[in-house]
C-alpha positions as a Python dict, from the first residue, in 0.01 Angstrom:
ca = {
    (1, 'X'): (0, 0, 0),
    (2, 'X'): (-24, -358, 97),
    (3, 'X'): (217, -515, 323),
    (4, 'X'): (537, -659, 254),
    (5, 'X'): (505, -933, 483),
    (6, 'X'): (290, -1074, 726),
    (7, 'X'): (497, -1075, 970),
    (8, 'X'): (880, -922, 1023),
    (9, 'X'): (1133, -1057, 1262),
    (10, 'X'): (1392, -859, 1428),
    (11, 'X'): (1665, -1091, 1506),
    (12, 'X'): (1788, -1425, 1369),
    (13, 'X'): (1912, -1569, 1710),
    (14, 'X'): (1800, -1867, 1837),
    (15, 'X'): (1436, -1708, 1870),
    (16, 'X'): (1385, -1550, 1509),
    (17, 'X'): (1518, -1884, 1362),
    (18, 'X'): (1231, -2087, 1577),
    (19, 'X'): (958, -1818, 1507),
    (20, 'X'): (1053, -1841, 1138),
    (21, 'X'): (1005, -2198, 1121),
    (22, 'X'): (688, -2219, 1315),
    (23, 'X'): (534, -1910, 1119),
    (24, 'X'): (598, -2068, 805),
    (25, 'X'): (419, -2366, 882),
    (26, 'X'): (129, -2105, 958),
    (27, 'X'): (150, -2030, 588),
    (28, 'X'): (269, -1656, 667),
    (29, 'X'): (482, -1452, 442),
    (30, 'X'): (794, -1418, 671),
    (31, 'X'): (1143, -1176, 684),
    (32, 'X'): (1378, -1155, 950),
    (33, 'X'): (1596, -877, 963),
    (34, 'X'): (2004, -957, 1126),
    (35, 'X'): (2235, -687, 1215),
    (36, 'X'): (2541, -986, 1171),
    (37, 'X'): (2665, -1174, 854),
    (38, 'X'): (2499, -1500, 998),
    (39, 'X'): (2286, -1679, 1213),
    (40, 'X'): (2316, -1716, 1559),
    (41, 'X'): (2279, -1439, 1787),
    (42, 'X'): (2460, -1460, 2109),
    (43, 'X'): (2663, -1705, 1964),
    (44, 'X'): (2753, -1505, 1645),
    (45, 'X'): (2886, -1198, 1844),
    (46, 'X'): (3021, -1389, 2166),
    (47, 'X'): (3313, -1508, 2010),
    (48, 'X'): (3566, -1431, 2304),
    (49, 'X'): (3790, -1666, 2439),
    (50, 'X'): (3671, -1931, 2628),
    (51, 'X'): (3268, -1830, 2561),
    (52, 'X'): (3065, -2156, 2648),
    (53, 'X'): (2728, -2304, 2786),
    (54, 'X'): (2680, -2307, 3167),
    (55, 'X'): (2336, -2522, 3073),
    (56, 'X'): (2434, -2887, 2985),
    (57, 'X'): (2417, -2860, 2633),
    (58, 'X'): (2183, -3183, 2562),
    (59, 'X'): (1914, -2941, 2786),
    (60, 'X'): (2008, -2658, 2556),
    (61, 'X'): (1930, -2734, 2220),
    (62, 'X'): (1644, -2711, 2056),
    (63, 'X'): (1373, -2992, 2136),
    (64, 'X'): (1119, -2991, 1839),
    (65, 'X'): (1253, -3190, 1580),
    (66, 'X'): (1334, -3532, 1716),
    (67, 'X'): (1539, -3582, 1406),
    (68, 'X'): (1794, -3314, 1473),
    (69, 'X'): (1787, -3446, 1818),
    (70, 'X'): (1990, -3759, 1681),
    (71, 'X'): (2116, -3673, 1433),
    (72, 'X'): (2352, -3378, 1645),
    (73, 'X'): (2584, -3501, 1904),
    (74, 'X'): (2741, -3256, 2147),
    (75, 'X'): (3131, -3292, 2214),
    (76, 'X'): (3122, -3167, 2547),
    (77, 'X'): (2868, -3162, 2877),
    (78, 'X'): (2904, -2754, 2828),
    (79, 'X'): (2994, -2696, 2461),
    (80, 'X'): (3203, -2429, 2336),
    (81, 'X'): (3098, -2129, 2149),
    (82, 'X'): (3250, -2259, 1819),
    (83, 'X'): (3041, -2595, 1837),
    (84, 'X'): (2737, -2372, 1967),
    (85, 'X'): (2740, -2183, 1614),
    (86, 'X'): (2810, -2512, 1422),
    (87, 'X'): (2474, -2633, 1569),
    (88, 'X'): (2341, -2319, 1511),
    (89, 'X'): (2429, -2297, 1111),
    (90, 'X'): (2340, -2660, 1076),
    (91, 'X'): (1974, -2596, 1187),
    (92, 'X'): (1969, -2302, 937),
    (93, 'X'): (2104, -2555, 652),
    (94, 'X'): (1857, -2831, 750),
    (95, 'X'): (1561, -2637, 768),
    (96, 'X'): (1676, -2381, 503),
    (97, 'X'): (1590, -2086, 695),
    (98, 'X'): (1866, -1818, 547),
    (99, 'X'): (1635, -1818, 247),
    (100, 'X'): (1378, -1551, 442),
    (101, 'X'): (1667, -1392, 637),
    (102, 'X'): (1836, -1074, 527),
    (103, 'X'): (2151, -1040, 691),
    (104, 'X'): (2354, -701, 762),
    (105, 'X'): (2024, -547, 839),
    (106, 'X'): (1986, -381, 1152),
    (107, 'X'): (1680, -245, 1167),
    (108, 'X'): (1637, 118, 1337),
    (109, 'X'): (1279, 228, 1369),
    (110, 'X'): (889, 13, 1383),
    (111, 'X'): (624, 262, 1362),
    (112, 'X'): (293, 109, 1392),
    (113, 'X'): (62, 285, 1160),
    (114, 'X'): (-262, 334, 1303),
    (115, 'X'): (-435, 423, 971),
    (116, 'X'): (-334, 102, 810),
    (117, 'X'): (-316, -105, 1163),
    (118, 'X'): (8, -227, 1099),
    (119, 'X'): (432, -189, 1130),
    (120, 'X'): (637, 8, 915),
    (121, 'X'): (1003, -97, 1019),
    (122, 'X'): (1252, 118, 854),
    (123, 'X'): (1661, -20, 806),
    (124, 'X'): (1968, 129, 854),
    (125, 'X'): (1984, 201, 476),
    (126, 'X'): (1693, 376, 445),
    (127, 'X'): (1442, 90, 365),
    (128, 'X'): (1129, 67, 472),
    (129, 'X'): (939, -280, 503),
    (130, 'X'): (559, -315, 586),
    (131, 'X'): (409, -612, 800),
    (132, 'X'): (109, -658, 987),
    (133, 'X'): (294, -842, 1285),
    (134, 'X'): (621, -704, 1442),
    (135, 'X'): (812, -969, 1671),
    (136, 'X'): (1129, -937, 1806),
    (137, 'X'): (1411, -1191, 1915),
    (138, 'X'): (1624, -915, 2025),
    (139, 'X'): (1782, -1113, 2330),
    (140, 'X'): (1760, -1014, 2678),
    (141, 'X'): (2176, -1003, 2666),
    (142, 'X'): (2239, -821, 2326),
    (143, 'X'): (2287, -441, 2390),
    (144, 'X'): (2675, -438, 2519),
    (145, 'X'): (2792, -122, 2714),
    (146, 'X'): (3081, -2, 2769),
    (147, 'X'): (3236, 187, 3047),
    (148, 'X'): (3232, 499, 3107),
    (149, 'X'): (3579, 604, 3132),
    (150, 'X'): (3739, 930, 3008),
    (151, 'X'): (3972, 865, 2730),
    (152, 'X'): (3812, 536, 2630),
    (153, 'X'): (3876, 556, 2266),
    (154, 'X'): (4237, 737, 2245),
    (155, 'X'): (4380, 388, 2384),
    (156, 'X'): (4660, 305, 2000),
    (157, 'X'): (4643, -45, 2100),
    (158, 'X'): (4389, -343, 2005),
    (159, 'X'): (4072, -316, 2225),
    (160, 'X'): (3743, -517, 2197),
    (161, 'X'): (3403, -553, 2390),
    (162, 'X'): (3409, -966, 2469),
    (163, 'X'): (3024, -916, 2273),
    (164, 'X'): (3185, -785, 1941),
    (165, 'X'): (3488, -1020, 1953),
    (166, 'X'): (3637, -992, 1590),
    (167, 'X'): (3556, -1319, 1386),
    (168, 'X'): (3968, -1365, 1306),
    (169, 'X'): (4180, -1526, 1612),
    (170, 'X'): (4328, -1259, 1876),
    (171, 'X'): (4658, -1375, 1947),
    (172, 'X'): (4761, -1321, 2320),
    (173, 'X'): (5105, -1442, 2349),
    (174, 'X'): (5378, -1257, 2460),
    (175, 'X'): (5119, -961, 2454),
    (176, 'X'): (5027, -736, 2770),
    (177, 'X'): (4659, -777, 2839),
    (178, 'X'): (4394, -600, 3055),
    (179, 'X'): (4043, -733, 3111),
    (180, 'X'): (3839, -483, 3257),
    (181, 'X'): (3489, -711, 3445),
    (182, 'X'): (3474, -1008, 3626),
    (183, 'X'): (3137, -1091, 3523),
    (184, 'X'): (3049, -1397, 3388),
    (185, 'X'): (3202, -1259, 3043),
    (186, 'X'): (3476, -1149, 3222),
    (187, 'X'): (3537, -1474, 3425),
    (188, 'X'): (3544, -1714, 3082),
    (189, 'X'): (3805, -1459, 2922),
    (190, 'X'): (4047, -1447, 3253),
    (191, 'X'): (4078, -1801, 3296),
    (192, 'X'): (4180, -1799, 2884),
    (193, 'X'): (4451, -1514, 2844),
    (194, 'X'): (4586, -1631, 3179),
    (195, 'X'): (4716, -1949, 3005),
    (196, 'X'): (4920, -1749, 2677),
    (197, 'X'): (4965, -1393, 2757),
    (198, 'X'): (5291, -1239, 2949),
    (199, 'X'): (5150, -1019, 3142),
    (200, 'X'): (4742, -1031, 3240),
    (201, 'X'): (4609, -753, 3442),
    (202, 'X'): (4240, -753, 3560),
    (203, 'X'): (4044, -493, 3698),
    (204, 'X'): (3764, -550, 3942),
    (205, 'X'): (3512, -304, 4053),
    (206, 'X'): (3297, -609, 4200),
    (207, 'X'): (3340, -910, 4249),
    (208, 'X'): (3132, -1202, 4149),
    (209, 'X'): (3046, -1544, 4326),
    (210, 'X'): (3163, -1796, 4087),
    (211, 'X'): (3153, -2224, 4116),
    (212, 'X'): (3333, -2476, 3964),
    (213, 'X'): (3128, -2569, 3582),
    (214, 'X'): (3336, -2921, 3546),
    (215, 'X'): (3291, -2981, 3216),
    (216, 'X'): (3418, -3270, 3021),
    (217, 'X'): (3377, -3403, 2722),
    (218, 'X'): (3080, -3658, 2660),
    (219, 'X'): (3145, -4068, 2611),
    (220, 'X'): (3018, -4252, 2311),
    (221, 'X'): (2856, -4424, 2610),
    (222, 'X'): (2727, -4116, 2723),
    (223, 'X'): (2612, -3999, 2394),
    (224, 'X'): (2368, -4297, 2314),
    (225, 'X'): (2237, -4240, 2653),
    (226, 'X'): (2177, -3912, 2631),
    (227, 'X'): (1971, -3979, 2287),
    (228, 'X'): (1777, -4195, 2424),
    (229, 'X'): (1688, -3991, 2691),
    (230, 'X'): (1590, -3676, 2541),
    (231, 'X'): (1218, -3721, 2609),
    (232, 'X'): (1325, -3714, 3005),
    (233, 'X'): (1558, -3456, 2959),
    (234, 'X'): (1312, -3214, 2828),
    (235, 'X'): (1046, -3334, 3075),
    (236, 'X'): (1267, -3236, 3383),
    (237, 'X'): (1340, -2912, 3227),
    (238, 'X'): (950, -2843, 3190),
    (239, 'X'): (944, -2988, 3542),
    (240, 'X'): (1246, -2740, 3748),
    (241, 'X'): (1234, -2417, 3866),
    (242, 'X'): (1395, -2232, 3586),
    (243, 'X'): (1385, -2508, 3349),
    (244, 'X'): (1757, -2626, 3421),
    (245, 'X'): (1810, -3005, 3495),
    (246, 'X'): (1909, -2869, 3844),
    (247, 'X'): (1624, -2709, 4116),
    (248, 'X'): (1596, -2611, 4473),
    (249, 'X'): (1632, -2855, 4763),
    (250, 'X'): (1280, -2857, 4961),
    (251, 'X'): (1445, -2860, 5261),
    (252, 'X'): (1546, -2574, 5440),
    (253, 'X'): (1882, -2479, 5592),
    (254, 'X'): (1791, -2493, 5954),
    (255, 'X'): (1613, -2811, 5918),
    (256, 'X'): (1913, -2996, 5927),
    (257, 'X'): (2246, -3004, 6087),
    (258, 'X'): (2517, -2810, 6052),
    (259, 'X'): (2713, -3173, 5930),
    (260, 'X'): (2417, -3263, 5672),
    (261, 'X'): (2429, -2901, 5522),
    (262, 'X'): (2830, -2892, 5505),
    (263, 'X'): (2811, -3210, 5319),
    (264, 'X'): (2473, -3095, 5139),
    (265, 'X'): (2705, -2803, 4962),
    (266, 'X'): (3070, -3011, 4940),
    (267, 'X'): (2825, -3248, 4736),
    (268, 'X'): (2678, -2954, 4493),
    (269, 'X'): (3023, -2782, 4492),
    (270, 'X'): (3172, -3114, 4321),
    (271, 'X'): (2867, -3141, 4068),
    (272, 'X'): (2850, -3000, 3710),
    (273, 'X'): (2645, -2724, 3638),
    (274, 'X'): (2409, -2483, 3825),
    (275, 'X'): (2305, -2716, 4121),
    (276, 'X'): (2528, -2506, 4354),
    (277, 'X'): (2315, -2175, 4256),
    (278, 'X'): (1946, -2307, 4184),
    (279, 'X'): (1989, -2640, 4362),
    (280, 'X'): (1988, -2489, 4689),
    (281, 'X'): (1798, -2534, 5014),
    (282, 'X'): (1486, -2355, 4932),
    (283, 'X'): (1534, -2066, 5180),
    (284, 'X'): (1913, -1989, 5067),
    (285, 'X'): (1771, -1708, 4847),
    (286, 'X'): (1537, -1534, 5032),
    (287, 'X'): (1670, -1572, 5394),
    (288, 'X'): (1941, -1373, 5496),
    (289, 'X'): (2105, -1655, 5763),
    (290, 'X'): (2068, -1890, 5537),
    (291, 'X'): (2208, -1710, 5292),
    (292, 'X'): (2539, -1639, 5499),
    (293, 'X'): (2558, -2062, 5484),
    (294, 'X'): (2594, -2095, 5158),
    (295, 'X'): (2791, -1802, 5132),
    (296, 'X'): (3069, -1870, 5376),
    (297, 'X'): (3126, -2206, 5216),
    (298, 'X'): (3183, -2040, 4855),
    (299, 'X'): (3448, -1769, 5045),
    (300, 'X'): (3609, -2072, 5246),
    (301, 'X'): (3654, -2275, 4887),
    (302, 'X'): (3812, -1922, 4720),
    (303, 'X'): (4038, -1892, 5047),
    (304, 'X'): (4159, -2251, 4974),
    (305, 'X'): (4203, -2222, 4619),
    (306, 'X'): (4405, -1893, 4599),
    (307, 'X'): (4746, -1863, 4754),
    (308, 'X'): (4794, -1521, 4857),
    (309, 'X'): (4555, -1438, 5097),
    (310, 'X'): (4508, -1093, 5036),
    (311, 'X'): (4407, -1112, 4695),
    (312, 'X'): (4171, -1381, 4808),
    (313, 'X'): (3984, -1138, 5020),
    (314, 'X'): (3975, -926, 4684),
    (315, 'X'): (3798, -1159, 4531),
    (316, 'X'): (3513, -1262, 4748),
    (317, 'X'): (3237, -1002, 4772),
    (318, 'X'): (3118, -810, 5038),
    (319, 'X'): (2830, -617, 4875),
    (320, 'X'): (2563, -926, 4775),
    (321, 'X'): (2510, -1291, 4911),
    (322, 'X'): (2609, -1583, 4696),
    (323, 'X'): (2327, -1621, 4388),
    (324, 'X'): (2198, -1298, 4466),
    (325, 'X'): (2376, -1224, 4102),
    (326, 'X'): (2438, -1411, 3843),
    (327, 'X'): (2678, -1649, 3905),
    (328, 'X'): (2978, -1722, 3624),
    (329, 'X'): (3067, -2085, 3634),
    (330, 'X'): (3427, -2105, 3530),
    (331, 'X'): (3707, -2409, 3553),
    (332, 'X'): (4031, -2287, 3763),
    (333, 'X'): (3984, -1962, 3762),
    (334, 'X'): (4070, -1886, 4097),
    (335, 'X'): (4362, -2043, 4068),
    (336, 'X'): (4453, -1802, 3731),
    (337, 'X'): (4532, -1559, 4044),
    (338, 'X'): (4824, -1820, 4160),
    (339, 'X'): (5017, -1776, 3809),
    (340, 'X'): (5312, -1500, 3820),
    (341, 'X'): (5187, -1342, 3500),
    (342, 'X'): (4820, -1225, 3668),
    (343, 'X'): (4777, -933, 3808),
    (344, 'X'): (4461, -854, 4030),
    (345, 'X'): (4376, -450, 4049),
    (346, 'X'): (4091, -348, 4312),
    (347, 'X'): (3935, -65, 4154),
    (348, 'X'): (3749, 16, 4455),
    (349, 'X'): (4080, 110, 4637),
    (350, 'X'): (4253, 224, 4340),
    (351, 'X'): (4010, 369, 4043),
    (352, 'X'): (4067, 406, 3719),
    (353, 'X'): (4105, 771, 3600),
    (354, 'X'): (4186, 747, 3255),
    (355, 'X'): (4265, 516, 2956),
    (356, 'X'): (4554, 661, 2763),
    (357, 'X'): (4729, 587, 2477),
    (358, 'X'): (4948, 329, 2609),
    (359, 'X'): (4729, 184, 2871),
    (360, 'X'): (4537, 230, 3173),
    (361, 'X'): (4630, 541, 3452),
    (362, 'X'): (4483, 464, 3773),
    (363, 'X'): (4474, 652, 4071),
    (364, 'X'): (4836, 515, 4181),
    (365, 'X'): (4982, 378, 3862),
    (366, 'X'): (4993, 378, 3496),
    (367, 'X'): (4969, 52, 3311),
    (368, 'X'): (5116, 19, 2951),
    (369, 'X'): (4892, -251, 2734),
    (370, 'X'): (4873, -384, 2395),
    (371, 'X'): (4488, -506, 2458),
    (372, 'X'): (4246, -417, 2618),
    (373, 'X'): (3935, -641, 2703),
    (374, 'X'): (3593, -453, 2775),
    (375, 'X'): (3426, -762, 3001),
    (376, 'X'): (3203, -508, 3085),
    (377, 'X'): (2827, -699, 3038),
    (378, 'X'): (2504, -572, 2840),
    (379, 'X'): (2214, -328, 2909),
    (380, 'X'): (1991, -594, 2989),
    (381, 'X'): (1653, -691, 2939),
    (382, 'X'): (1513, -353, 2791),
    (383, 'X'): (1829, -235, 2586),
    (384, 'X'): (1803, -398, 2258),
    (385, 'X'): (1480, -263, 2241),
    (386, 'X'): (1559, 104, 2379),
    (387, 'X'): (1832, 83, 2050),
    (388, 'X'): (1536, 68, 1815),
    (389, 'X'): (1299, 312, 1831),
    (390, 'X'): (959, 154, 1817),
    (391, 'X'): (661, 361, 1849),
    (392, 'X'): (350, 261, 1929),
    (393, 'X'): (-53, 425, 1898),
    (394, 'X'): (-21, 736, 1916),
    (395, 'X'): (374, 767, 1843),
    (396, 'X'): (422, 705, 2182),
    (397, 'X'): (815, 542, 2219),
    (398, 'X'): (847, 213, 2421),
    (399, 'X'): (1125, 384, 2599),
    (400, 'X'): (901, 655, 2720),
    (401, 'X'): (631, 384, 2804),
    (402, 'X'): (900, 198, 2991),
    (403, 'X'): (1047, 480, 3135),
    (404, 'X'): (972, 393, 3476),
    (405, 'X'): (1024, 26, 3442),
    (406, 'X'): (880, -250, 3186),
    (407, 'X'): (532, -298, 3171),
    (408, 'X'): (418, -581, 2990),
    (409, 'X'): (184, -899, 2973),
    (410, 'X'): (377, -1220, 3013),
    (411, 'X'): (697, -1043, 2870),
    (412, 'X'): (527, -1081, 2502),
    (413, 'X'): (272, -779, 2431),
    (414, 'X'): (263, -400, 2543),
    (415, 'X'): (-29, -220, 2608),
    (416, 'X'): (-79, 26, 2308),
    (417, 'X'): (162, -144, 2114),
    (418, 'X'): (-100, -372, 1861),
    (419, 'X'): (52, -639, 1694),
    (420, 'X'): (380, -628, 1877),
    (421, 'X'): (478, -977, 1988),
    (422, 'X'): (786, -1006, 2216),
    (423, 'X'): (1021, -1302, 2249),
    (424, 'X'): (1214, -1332, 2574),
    (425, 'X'): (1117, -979, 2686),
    (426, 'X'): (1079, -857, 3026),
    (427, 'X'): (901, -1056, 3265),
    (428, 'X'): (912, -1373, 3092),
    (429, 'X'): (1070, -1694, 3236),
    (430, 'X'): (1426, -1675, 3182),
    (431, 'X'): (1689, -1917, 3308),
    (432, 'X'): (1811, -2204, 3069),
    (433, 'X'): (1733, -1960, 2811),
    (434, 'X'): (1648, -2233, 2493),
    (435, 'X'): (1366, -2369, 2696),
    (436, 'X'): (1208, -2057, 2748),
    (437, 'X'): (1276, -1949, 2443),
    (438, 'X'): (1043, -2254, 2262),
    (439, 'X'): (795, -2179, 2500),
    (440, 'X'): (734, -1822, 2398),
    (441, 'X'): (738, -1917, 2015),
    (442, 'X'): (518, -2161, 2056),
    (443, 'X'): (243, -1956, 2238),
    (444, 'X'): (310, -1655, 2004),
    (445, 'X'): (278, -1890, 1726),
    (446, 'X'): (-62, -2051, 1872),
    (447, 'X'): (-224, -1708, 1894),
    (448, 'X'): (-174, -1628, 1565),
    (449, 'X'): (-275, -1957, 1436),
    (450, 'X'): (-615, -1887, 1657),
    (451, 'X'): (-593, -1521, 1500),
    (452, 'X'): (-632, -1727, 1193),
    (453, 'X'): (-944, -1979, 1196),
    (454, 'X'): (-1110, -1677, 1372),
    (455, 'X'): (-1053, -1424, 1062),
    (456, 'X'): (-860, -1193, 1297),
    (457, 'X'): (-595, -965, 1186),
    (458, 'X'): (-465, -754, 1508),
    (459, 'X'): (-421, -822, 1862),
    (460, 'X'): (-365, -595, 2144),
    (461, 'X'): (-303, -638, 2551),
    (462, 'X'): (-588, -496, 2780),
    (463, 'X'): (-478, -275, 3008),
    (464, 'X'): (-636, -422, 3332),
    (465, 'X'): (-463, -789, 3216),
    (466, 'X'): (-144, -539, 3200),
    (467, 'X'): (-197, -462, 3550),
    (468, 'X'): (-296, -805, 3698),
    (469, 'X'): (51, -980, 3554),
    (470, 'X'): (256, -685, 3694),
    (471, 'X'): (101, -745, 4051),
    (472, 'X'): (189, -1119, 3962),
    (473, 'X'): (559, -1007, 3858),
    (474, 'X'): (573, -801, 4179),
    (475, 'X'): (454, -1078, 4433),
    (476, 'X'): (633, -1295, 4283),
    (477, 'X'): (958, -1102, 4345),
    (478, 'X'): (881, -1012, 4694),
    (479, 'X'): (1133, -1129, 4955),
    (480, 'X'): (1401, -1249, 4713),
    (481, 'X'): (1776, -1119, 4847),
    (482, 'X'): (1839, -1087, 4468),
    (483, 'X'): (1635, -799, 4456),
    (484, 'X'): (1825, -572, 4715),
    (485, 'X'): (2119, -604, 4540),
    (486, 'X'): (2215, -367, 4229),
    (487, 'X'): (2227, -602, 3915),
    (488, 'X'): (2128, -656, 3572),
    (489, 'X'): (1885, -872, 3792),
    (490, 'X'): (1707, -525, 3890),
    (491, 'X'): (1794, -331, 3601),
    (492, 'X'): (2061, -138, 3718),
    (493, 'X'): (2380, -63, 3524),
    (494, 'X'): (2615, 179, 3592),
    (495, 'X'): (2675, 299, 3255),
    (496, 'X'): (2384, 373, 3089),
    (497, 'X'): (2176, 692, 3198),
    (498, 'X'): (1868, 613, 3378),
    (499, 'X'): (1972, 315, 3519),
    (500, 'X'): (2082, 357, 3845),
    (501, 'X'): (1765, 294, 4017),
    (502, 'X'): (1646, -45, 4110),
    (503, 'X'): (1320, -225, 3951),
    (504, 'X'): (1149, -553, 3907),
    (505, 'X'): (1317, -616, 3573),
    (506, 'X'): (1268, -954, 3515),
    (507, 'X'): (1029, -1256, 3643),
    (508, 'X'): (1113, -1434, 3940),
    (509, 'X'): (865, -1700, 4001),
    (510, 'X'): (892, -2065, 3834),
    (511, 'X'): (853, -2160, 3454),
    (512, 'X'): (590, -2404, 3560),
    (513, 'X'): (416, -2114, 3715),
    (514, 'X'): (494, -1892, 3422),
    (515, 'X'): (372, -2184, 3145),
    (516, 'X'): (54, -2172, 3379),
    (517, 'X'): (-106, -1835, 3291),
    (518, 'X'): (19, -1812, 3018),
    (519, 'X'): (-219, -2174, 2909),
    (520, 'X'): (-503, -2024, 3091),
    (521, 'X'): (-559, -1678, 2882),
    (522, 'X'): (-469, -1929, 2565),
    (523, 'X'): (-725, -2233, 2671),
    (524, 'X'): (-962, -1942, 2782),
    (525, 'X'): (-975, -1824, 2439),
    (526, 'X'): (-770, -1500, 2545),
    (527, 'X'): (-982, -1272, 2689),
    (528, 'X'): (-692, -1078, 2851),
    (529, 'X'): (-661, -976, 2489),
    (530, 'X'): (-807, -762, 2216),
    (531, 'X'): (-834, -937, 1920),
    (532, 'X'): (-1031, -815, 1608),
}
């Protein structure tokens, strides 16, 4: 049987809807398969209140049409997820993508074939689709969990995961709400029931380091500046760390006074954006005084910000340094804890037992709700593809080959896994995600177009190459504070089996540094690959 396609995306986030395009221009016969009703990805499902960008949103959009560039204006510095799927649908109509998606499609096995060297991906109904190139656009933040907490589902009240937010309004007023998280989900939602609900209860296992995001909305001054100025935008976002308009500070903490570095972080503090996590002195992340710095100045701001002491204390953590997690960027929500209808619950000191009915039970109270908000984060990195089960030579299951942590080259191919082309998987440059994002397209999209002139149909990662970019992965991790903490950061989540143990689940060097191997195996006319 010949193939369907020649290639099948999994995915029509940000990443299948860029892969589409460029693949088309490659001539290929494309489908993209969507679990949703539209396009979008995170910004389809994330439709809880107060979901936005904490990347200024003229970095975050796509870059390679300079048409759409100008012809899209942003309302805000940090648009809203509303706007974000506006954008989102309007590069679908403009480049008339939906044509080769097919929506409400979730795809549940890819089973490479080795007789015919290629995929066979098989749907939830049944279907099964041939194509000689698999690539997925799965996200790194799309497999929600939720906790693990007896009586989860006998709870006669509304409930939702802040990742499958119903598409309809939620009304809180009047209503009796409990957020469970204080993640960055978490943190967006608080700040947003707080202001209509009667009665908001969170519970915190954790809590997070968060900063001020000030956003605003942008000028018509601002906005013909910021058209004109796309080409520099995108040119410091090649240039930074983690491709943000924000990176580190090359001095370090101890090089200057204890006056210069107050001011240093009063000046970052007041700033919109990320420059108070990745704008840093450059030793704030890796050494552990310099860390306390930084870190005392973030509990000092939360001390000044909430009223009642004690509950202040509850919310600055004791377990991890400041931006040794992710940090949530959120507009007043300490001060959320200062309203009479918000209720703060340490689950540390008081756990929860049981959901019931009616509510919550914890270990010295029962709590009677009419909804209940699971803020309670993703599987990250490797669970949207542990959901499918893709099998490789052999019928080898990439969950058994990552069972002791990813392996991978440059987050994109899997040794023993031909023709398997990953976008934003492990170990590749994350941070302002859309940058990253047109990166790995791009070089996905340049090997197959040098597949092409060269008459070559599969591709496959030597092992050795396999080996060399984990050692990279590994060094480059080495020494980072972020990595003895328990995070999504080193794949650790509570409430999935098997993930309780710490590993290098992501890349921590630069993007620059990242770009650069990846253009040497490309303008070395990848030999770290088998292609034939």
């Amino acid at each position: 049987m010949s193939d369907d396609f020649d290639a099948i995306i999994i995915g029509a986030g940000m990443s299948g809807m860029y892969q589409l395009l460029r693949l088309r221009q490659l001539g290929m016969r494309v489908r993209v398969f969507e679990t949703g009703t539209g396009v979008g990805g995170t910004w389809y499902w994330n439709r809880y209140p107060g979901a936005r960008f904490d990347s200024e949103s003229y970095s975050y959009g796509f870059s390679f049409s300079p048409e759409l560039l100008q012809e899209w204006s942003w309302s805000e510095h940090f648009a809203p997820q509303p706007e974000t799927l506006r954008y989102l649908n309007h590069v679908a109509d403009r480049f008339d993508l939906r044509r080769d998606i097919q929506f409400n499609s979730r795809v549940a096995s890819a089973v490479y074939r080795e007789a015919t060297r290629d995929w066979a991906v098989t749907l939830d109904d049944g279907s099964v689709h041939a194509a000689r190139f698999l690539i997925t656009a799965v996200g790194p933040l799309s497999a929600a969990t939720l906790p693990n907490i007896e009586g989860r589902d006998s709870f006669q009240g509304q409930s939702f995961h802040t990742y499958y937010w119903p598409h309809e309004p939620v009304d809180f007023v009047g209503k009796r709400v409990a957020v469970i998280g204080t993640g960055a989900t978490g943190v967006q939602t608080i700040q947003e029931v707080a202001k209509t609900a009667a009665q908001l209860t969170v519970f915190q296992r954790r809590p997070n380091w968060c900063a001020p995001l000030h956003n605003r909305p942008i000028t018509d001054e601002e906005q013909v500046q910021i058209k004109a100025s796309y080409p520099d935008i995108f040119r410091r976002c090649e240039e930074t760390f983690a491709c943000f308009l924000h990176t580190g500070d090359p001095r370090g903490t101890f090089e200057v006074t204890a006056e210069v570095r107050e001011a240093f972080l009063e000046r970052l503090y007041s700033e919109p954006g990320f420059g108070i996590w990745v704008g840093l002195f450059r030793d704030m992340l890796i050494d552990p005084a310099a860390n306390a710095i930084v870190s005392d100045f973030i509990a000092r701001k939360i001390r000044s910000r909430v009223k009642d002491q004690a509950v202040a204390e509850k919310l600055i953590p004791t377990d991890h340094g400041f931006g040794t997690r992710r940090v949530p960027l959120e507009t007043r929500y300490y001060e959320v804890y200062n309203q009479p209808n918000v209720t703060l619950v340490d689950i540390k000191e008081t756990p929860i037992e049981r959901i019931t009915p009616s509510g919550i039970r914890t270990s010295n109270a029962d709590y009677a709700f009419d909804i209940i908000v699971f803020a309670t984060g993703f599987d990250a990195l490797t669970g949207s593809f542990d959901r499918i089960d893709i099998r490789g030579e052999g019928g080898v299951t990439l969950k058994q080959k990552w069972s002791g942590g990813a392996q991978t080259l440059m987050g994109m191919l899997v040794e023993g896994f031909p023709n398997l082309l990953m976008l934003l998987g492990p170990h590749t440059a994350l941070g302002n995600i859309p940058r990253s994002i047109e990166y790995n397209v791009d070089w996905v999209s340049r090997l197959l177009a040098f597949m092409q002139q060269h008459g070559q149909r599969h591709v496959a990662a030597r092992p050795e190459a396999v080996a060399a970019w984990m050692t990279h992965v590994m060094e480059c991790g080495e020494g980072l504070l972020s990595n003895q903490v328990d995070s999504w950061f080193t794949g650790v989540n509570s409430n999935v089996e098997g993930k309780q143990t710490r590993v290098i689940a992501r890349y921590s060097g630069s993007a620059p540094d990242y770009r650069a191997w990846c253009e040497r195996i490309a303008a070395d006319g990848y030999p770290e690959l088998v292609l034939d």
